[in-house]
C-alpha positions in Angstrom: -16.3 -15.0 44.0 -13.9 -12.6 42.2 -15.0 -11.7 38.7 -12.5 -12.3 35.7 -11.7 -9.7 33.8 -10.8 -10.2 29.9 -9.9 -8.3 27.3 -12.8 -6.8 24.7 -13.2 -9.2 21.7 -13.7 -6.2 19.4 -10.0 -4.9 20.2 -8.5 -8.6 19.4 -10.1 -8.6 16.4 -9.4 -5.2 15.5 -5.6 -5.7 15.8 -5.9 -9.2 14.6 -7.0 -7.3 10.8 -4.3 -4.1 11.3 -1.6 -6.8 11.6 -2.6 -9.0 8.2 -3.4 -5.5 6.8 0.2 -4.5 7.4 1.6 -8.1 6.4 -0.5 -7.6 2.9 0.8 -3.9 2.5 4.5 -5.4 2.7 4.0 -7.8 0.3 3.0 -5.4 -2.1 5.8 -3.5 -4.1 4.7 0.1 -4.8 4.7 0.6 -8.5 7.1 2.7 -9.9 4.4 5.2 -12.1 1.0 6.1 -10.4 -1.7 8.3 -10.9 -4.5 9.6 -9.0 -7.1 12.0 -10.3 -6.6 14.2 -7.3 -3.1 15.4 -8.6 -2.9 16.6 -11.6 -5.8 15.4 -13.3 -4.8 11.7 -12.9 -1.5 12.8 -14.8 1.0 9.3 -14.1 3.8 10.7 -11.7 6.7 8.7 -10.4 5.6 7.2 -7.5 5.5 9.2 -4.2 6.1 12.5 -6.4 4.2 15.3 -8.0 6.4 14.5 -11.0 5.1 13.7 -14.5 6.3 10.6 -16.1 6.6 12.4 -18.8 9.2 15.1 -17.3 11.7 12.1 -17.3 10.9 11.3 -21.2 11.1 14.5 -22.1 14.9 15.3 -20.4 15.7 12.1 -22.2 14.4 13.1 -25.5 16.1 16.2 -25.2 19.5 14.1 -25.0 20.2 15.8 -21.2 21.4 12.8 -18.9 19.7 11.3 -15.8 22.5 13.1 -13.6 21.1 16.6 -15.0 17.7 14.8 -14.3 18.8 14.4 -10.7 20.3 17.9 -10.2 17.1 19.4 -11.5 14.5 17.2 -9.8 16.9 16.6 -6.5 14.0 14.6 -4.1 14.4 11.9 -6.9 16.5 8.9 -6.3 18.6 6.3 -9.0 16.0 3.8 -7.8 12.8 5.7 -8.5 14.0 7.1 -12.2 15.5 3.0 -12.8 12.4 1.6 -11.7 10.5 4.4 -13.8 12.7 3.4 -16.8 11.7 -0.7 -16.2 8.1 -0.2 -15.6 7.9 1.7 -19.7 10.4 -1.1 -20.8 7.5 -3.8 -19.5 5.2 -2.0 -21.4 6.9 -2.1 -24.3 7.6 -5.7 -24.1 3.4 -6.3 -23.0 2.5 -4.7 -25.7 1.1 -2.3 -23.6 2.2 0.9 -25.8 2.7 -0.2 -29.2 -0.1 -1.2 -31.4 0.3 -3.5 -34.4 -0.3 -3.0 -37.3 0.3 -4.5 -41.3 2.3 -3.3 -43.6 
């Protein structure tokens, strides 16, 4: 009698979770401000970046454009500062930032 070899259970099962893991991961969007209290003290940077949030505002306030943005931050893309620029819009609109008050 020959004996039937099979695959481990524990590797099926493994892979099984990695793949819906991955599935799950795709189906999340990465949000365009993140922190993390390993970089920078939990500072929120645009995501994937060591930048501050607040570098962006700040070239804004100082009336320089988002091409001079670009040239002096150059691993940042259109997408990342438009995305930046929606997520604070939302926030606005949530109520997120303002607080109200009575006059």
């Amino acid at each position: 009698m020959e004996a039937v070899k099979s695959r481990p259970k524990v590797r099926i099962v493994i892979a099984a979770a990695a793949k819906e893991a991955s599935k799950r991961s795709r189906k999340r969007p990465v949000p365009p401000i993140t922190t993390n209290p390993e970089r920078l003290g939990g500072t929120p940077t645009i995501a994937g970046t060591r930048l501050p949030v607040v570098t962006l505002i700040d070239h804004l306030n100082d009336e320089q454009s988002i091409a001079r943005f670009k040239a002096d931050f150059p691993g940042i893309s259109d997408e990342q500062i438009q995305a930046v620029i929606a997520r604070i819009r939302e926030a606005l609109e949530e109520g997120w930032l303002a607080e109200p008050i009575d006059y």
